[in-house]
TORGU-788797 format. One record per residue (C-alpha): x, y, z; residue number from 1. Coordinates in nm, 3 decimals, padded with zeros to 5 digits. Last residue first. Layout:
BEGIN
        u        v        w    k
        X        Y        Z  NUM
...
REM end
This chain:
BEGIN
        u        v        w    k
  -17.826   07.608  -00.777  358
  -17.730   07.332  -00.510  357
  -17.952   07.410  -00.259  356
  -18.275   07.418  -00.501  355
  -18.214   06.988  -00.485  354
  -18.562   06.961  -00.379  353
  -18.629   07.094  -00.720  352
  -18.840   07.430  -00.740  351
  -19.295   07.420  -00.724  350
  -19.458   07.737  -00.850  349
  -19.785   07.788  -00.672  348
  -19.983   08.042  -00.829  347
  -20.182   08.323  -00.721  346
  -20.546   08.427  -00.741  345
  -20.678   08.773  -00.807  344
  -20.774   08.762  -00.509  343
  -20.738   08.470  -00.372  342
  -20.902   08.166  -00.312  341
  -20.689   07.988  -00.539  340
  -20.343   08.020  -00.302  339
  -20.590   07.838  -00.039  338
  -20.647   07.534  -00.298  337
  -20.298   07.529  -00.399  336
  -20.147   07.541   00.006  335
  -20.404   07.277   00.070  334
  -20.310   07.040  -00.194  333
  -19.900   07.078  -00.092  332
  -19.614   07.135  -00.276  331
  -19.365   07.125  -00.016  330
  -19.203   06.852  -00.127  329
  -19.166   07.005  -00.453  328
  -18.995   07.309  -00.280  327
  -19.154   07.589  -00.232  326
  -19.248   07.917  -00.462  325
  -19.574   08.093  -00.448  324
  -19.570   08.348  -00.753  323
  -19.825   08.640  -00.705  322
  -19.873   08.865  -01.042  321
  -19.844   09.186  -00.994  320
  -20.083   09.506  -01.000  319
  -20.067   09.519  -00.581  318
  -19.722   09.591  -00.615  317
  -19.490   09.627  -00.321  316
  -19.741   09.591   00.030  315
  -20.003   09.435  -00.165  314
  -19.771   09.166  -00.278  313
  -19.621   09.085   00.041  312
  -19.996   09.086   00.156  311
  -20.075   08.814  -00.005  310
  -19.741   08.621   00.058  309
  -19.841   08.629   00.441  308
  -20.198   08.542   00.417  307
  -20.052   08.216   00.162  306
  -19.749   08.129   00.396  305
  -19.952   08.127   00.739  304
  -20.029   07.719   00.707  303
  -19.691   07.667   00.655  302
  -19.549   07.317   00.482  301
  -19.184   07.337   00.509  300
  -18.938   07.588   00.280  299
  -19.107   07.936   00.173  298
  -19.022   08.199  -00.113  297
  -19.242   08.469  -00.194  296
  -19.209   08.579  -00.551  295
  -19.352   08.922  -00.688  294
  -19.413   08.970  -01.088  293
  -19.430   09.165  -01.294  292
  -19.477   09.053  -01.632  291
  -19.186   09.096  -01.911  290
  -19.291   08.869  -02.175  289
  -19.142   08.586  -02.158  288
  -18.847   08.591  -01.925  287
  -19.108   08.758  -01.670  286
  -19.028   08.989  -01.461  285
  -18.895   09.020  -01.095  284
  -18.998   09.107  -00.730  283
  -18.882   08.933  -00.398  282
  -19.013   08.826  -00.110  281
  -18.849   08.611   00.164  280
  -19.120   08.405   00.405  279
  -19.112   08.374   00.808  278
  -18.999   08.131   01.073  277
  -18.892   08.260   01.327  276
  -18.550   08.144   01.437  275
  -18.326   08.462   01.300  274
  -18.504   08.733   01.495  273
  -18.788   08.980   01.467  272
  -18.882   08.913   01.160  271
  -19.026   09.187   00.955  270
  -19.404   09.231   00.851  269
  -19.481   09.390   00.480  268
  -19.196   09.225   00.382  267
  -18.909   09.381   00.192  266
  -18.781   09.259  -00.135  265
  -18.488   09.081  -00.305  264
  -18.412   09.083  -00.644  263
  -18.511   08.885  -00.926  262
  -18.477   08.919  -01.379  261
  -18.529   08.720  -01.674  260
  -18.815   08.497  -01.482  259
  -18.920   08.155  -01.578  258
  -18.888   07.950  -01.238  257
  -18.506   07.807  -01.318  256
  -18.450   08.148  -01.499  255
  -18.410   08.338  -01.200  254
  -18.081   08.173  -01.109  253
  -17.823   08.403  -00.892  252
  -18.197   08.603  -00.745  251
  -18.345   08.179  -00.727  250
  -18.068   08.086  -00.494  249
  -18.086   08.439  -00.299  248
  -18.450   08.331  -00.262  247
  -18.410   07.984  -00.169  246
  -18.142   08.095   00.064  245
  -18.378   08.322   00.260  244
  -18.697   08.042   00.261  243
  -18.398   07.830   00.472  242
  -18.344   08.150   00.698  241
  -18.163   07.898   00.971  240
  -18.066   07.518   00.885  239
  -17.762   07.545   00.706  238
  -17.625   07.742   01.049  237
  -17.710   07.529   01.264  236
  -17.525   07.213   01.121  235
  -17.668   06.917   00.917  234
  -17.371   06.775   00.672  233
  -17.266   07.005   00.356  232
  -17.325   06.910   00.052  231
  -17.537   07.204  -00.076  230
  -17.371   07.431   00.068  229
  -17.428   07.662   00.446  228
  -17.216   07.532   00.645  227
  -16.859   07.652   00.463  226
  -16.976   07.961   00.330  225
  -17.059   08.031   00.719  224
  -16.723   07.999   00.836  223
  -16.545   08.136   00.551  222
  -16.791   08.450   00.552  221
  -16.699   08.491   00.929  220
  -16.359   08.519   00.889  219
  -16.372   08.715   00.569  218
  -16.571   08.985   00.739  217
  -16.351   08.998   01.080  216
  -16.046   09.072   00.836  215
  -16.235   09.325   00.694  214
  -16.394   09.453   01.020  213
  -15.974   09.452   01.118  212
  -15.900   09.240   01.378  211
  -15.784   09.317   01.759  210
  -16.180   09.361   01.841  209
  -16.230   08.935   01.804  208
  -16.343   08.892   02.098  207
  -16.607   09.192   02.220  206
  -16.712   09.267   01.854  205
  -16.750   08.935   01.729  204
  -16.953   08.852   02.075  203
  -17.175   09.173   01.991  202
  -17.252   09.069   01.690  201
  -17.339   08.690   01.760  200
  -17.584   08.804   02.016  199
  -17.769   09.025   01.728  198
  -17.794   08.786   01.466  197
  -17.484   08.568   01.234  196
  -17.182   08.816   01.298  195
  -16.997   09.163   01.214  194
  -17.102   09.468   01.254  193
  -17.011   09.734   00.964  192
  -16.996   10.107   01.122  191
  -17.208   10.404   01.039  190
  -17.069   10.735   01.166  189
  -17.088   10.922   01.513  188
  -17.151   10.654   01.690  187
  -17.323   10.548   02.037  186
  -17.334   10.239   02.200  185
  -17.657   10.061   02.207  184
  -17.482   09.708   02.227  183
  -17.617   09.665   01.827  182
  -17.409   09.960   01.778  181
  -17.560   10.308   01.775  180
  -17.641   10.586   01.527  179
  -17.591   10.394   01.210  178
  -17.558   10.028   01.179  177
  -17.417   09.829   00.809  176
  -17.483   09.493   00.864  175
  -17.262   09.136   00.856  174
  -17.282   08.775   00.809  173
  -17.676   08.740   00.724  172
  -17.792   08.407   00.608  171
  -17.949   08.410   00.233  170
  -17.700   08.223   00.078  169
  -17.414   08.464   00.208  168
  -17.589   08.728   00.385  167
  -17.454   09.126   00.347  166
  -17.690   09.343   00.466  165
  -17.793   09.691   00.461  164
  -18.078   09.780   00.646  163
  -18.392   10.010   00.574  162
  -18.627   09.760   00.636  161
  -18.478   09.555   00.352  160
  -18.127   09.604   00.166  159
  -17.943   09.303   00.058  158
  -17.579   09.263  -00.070  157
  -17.523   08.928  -00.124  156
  -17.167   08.839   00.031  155
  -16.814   08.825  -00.205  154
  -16.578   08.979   00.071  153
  -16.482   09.261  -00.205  152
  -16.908   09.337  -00.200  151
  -16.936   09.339   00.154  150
  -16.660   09.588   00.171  149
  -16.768   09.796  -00.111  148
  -17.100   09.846   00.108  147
  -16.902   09.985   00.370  146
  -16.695   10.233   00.131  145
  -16.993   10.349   00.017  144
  -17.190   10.444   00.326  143
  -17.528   10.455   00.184  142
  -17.746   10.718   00.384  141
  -18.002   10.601   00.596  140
  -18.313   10.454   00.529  139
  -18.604   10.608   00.567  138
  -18.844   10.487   00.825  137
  -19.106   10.249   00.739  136
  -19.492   10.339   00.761  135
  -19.715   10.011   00.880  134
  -19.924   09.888   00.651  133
  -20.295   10.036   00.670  132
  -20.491   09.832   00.893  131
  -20.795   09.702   00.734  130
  -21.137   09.774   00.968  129
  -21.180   09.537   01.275  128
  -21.579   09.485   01.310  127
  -21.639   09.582   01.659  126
  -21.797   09.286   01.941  125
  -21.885   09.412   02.243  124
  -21.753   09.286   02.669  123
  -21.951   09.359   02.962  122
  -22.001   08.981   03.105  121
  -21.716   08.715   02.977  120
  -21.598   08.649   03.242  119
  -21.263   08.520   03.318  118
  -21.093   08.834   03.471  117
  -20.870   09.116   03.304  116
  -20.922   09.327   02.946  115
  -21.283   09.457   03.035  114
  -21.431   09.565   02.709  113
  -21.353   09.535   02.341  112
  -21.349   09.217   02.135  111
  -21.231   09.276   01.763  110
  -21.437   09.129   01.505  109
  -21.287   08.991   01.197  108
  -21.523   08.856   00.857  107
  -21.490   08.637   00.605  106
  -21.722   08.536   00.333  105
  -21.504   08.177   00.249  104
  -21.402   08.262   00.001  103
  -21.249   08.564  -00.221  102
  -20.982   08.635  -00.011  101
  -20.783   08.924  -00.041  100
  -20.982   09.127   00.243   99
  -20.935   08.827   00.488   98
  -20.547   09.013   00.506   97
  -20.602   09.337   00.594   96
  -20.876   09.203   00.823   95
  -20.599   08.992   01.027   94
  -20.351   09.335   01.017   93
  -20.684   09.501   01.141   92
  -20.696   09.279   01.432   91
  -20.393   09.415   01.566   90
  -20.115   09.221   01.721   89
  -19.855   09.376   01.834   88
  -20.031   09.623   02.133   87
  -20.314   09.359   02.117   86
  -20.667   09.352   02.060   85
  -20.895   09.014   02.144   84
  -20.987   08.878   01.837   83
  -21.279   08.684   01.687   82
  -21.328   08.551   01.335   81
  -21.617   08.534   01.161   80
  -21.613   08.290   00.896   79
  -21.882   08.221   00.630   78
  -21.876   07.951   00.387   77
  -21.755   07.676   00.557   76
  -21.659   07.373   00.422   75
  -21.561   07.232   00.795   74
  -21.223   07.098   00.754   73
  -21.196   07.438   00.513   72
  -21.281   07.648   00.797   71
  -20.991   07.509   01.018   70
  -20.757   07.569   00.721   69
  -20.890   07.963   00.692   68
  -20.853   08.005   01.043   67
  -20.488   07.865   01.081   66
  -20.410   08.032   00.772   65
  -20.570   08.359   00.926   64
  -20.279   08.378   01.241   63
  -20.346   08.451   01.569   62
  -20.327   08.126   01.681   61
  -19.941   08.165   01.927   60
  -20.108   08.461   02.096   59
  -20.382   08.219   02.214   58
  -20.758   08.333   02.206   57
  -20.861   08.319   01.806   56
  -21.200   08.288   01.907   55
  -21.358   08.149   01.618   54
  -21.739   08.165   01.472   53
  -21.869   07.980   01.199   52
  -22.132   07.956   00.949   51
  -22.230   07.618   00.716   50
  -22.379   07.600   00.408   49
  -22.595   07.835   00.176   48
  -22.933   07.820   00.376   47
  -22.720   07.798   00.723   46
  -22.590   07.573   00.950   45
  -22.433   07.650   01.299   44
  -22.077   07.630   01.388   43
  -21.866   07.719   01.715   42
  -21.543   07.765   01.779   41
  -21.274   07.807   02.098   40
  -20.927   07.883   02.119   39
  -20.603   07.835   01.970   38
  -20.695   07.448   01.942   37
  -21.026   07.467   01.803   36
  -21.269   07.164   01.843   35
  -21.652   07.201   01.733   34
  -21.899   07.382   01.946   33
  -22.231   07.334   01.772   32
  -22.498   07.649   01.776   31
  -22.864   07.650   01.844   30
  -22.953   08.051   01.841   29
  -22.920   08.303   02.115   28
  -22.858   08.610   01.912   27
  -22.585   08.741   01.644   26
  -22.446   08.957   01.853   25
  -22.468   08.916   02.199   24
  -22.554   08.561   02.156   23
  -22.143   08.546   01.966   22
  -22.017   08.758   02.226   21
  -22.179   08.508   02.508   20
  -22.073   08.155   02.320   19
  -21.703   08.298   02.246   18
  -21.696   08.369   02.643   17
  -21.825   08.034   02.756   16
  -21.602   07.859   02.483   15
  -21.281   08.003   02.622   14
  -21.358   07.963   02.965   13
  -21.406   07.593   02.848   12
  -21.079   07.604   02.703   11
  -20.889   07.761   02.967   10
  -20.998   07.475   03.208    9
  -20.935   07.194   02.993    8
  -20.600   07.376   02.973    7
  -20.519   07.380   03.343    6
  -20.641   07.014   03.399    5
  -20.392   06.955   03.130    4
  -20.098   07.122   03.296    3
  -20.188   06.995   03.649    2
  -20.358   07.201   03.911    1
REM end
């Protein structure tokens, strides 16, 4: 069976399933199937406009922004949205986040029943409640002497999920690790690794072991400082974190977006790795009058950024204003109308294209 052949498959499967939860529930009206790519959807008109229904069936779609654009295509007013559970992918993290919209009515439904086979026969429809944010450990003690290292090799210091950093321009150089190296071995103190992710770690560790971890630190800072400017040509490591460097450009230069004070901010979700693209929070105040406020800082059009900045701020202060910050060519109509629908709504604060060089 080819690749395509394959898909057309899933997709129908898809739509036969979506069509029986959806009679289940609602009842065996006329309804439209209209094209979905992480799934299946169908739409049927109403007195007030249009309702939908989505299967969000592929890991990869189970986002809201992809939702919430898909319903705007359509001008629909009410979404439900249906989800198959997953151990790392709730549906209550997607209810968390329909809860701060104000439109379209939206509504997530998680599909219990059998989890194997293609039919659709024996599974329900539950409305997904709001997951509560998920509890963070406490972070371990400050190692002084550690953190005066990244400091004397001129990095950011950053602390988020618990983790002290050091990143220069946003891209992390070094970390502070208690209880076991990034290999898993075991240590009775906390110890500064050295390198750009996890694999890069461990390969600092295994050839360059004869060095000092301060001598290891300025190594790698030189390397990276050198990338990741303004000026420099295209190279790997200017291209990771870019929403990270925006932030640690705006936390040197809050002022260029009308704040008197940033600093950076966990995330209601961490990444998982360097490549995945994400946003970097941050909360300040306003030059002019002292406003909280939290920033969320993306580079490239993403559907996912407005969710995903929502519930930044109702993960570190639901009272604050929500500044959207991206660059101007990222200032897109669909990322203002979306950042509208909130509530309270947010603004989009478009930066130079030239942020690098701040």
């Amino acid at each position: 069976m080819t690749s395509e052949s394959a898909a057309a498959r899933q997709a129908a499967l898809d739509g036969i399933k979506l069509r029986s939860l959806v009679s289940a529930r609602w009842g065996a009206e006329d309804r439209e199937p209209a094209p979905f790519g992480f799934g299946a959807a169908l739409l049927a008109p109403s007195d007030d406009g249009p309702q939908a229904w989505l299967y969000l069936a592929r890991p990869e779609g189970r986002r809201l922004g992809a939702a919430l654009v898909w319903a705007e295509r359509y001008d629909v007013r009410r979404l439900h949205i249906l989800v198959d559970p997953s151990p790392d992918d709730d549906p209550g993290r997607l209810a968390r986040q329909a809860a701060y919209f104000a439109r379209p009515d939206l509504g997530v439904w998680r599909i219990e029943g059998p989890s194997s086979g293609d039919q659709p026969g024996g599974h329900r429809l539950v409305e997904a409640a709001p997951a509560p944010f998920p509890e963070r450990g406490q972070p371990a003690p400050a190692a002084t002497e550690l953190v005066d290292a990244l400091i004397d090799a001129g990095t950011e210091v950053v602390v988020e999920d618990g983790i002290v950093r050091g990143e220069v321009n946003g891209l992390e150089v070094a970390r502070i690790v208690h209880g076991q190296t990034t290999a898993g071995v075991p240590l009775d103190g906390p110890l500064l690794e050295i390198g750009v992710g996890a694999a890069d770690r461990e390969l600092t560790a295994m050839l360059h072991g004869e060095l000092s971890s301060v001598e290891q630190l300025a190594r790698a800072v030189g390397i990276v400082r050198q990338h990741r400017r303004s000026e420099a040509p295209h190279h790997p490591l200017n291209r990771l974190a870019p929403e990270r460097w925006l932030r640690a450009a705006l936390v040197r230069s809050p002022g260029t977006i009308g704040l008197s004070t940033l600093r950076p901010a966990d995330n209601p979700r961490p990444r998982t790795n360097l490549r995945e693209r994400g946003i970097a929070a941050g909360q300040g105040a306003t030059a002019a009058d002292g406003r909280s406020v939290v920033v969320v800082c993306s580079v490239g059009i993403d559907v996912e950024l407005v969710p995903a900045a929502a519930d930044a701020r109702a993960f570190l202060d639901p009272s604050a204003e929500l500044w959207l910050v991206v660059p101007e060519r990222d200032h897109h109509p669909t990322t203002r109308r979306l950042a509208s629908r909130l509530r309270p709504p947010a603004e989009v604060v478009p930066v130079s294209d030239g942020w690098r060089g701040l």
